[in-house]
C-alpha positions as CSV (number, residue, x, y, z in Angstrom):
1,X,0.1,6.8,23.6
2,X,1.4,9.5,21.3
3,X,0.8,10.2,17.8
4,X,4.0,8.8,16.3
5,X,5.2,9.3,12.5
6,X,3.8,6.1,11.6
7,X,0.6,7.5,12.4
8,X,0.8,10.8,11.6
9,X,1.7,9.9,8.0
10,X,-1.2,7.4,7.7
11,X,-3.6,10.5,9.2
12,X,-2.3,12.4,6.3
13,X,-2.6,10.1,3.4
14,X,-6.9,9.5,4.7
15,X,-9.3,11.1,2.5
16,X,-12.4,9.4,4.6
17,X,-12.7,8.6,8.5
18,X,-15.6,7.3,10.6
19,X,-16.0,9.8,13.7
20,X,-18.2,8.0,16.1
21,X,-19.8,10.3,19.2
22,X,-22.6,9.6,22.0
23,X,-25.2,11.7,23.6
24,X,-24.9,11.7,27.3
25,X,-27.3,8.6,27.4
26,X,-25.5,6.6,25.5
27,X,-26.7,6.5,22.4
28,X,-24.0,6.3,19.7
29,X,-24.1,7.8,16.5
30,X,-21.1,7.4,13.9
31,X,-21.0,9.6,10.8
32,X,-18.5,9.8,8.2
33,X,-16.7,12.4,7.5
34,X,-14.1,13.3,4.4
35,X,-11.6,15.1,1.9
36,X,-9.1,15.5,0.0
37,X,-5.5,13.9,1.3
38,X,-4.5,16.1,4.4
39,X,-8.2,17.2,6.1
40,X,-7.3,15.5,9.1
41,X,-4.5,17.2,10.6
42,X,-1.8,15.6,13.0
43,X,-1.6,19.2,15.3
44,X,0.8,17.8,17.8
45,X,0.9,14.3,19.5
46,X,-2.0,14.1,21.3
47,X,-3.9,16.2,19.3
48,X,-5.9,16.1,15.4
49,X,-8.2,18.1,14.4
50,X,-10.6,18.9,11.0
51,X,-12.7,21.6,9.4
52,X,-16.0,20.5,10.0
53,X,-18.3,21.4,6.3
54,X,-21.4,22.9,5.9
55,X,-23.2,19.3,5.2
56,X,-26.7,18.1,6.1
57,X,-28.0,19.9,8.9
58,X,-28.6,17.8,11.3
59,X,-25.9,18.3,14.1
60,X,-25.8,15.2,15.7
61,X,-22.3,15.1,15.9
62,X,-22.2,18.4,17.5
63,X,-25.3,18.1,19.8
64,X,-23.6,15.0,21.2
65,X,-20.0,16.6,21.6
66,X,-21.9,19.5,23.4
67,X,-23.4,16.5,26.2
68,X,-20.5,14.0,26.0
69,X,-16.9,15.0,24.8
70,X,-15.9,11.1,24.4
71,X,-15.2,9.9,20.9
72,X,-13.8,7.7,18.3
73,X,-12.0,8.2,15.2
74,X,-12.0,4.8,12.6
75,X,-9.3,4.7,10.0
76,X,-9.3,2.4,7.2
77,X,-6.8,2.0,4.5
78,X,-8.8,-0.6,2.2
79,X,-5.8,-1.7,-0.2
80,X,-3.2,-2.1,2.6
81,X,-5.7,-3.7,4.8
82,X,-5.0,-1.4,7.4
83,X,-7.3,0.1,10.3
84,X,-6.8,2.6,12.9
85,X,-8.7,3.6,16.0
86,X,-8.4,6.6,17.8
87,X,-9.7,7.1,21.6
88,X,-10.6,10.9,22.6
89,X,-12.4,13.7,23.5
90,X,-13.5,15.9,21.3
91,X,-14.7,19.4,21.0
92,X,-16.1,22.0,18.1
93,X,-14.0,25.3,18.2
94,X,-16.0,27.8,16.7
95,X,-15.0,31.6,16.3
96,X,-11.4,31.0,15.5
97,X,-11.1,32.0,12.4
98,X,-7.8,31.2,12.0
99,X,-7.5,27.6,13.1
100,X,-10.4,27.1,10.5
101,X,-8.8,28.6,7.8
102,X,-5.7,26.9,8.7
103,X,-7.4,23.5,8.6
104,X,-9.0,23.9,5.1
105,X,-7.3,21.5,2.7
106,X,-5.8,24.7,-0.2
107,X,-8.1,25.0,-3.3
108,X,-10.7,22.5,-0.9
109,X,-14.5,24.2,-2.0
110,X,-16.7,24.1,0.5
111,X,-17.7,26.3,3.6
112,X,-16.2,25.2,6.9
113,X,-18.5,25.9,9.7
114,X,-16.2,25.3,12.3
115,X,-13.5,22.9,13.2
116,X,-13.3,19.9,15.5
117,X,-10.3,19.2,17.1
118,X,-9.8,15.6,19.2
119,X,-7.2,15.5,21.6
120,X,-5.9,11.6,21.2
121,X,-6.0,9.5,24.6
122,X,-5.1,6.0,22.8
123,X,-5.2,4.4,19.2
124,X,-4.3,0.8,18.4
125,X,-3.5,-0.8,14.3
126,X,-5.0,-3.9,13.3
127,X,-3.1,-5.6,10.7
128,X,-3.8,-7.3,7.6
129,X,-5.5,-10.6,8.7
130,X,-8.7,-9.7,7.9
């Protein structure tokens, strides 16, 4: 399912998101990640990506994209009640300087490392019941 404007303007308006990986056993491992409005960037629709900061050094996110490319992105919106999930693959781009810069949220300070960019296989809304 593509990325429609819907989405694409509720990606923009998130300042946190849950990215959830596995290693290739299994084991899951969800960390948040965050910014200002904007981080996450609708590229095209199949594909967001992010800046990944300089943060705590423990690369679990990373070591598990390097074994298993499957992912999940978790969206909430706490005053409209609103959640997203995103099904994909994701991968760490590093070297391309550009693409990093480009992803950078303007007057954003902190070091980007490299960027992570998920290409979208399916994502479903939940609504306000709960």
């Amino acid at each position: 399912m593509p990325i429609d404007s819907e989405l694409a303007a509720f990606v923009a308006a998130q300042t946190s998101v849950f990215f959830a990986t596995a290693s290739l056993s299994g084991q899951p491992y969800v960390q948040h990640r965050g910014g200002p409005p904007g981080f996450l960037r609708v590229l095209d629709e199949r594909t967001l990506a992010f800046a990944d900061f300089a943060g705590n050094r423990q690369y679990i996110t990373v070591g598990n994209l390097s074994e298993n490319p499957k992912a999940q992105l978790l969206l909430l919106d706490y005053v409209q009640r609103r959640r997203v999930k995103i099904w994909g693959e994701a991968r760490v781009v590093e070297n391309d300087a550009e693409l990093i810069a480009d992803l950078v949220p303007s007057g954003y300070e902190a070091r980007a490392e490299q960027a992570i960019v998920f290409a979208v296989s399916a994502w479903d809304s939940n609504g306000r019941q709960h």
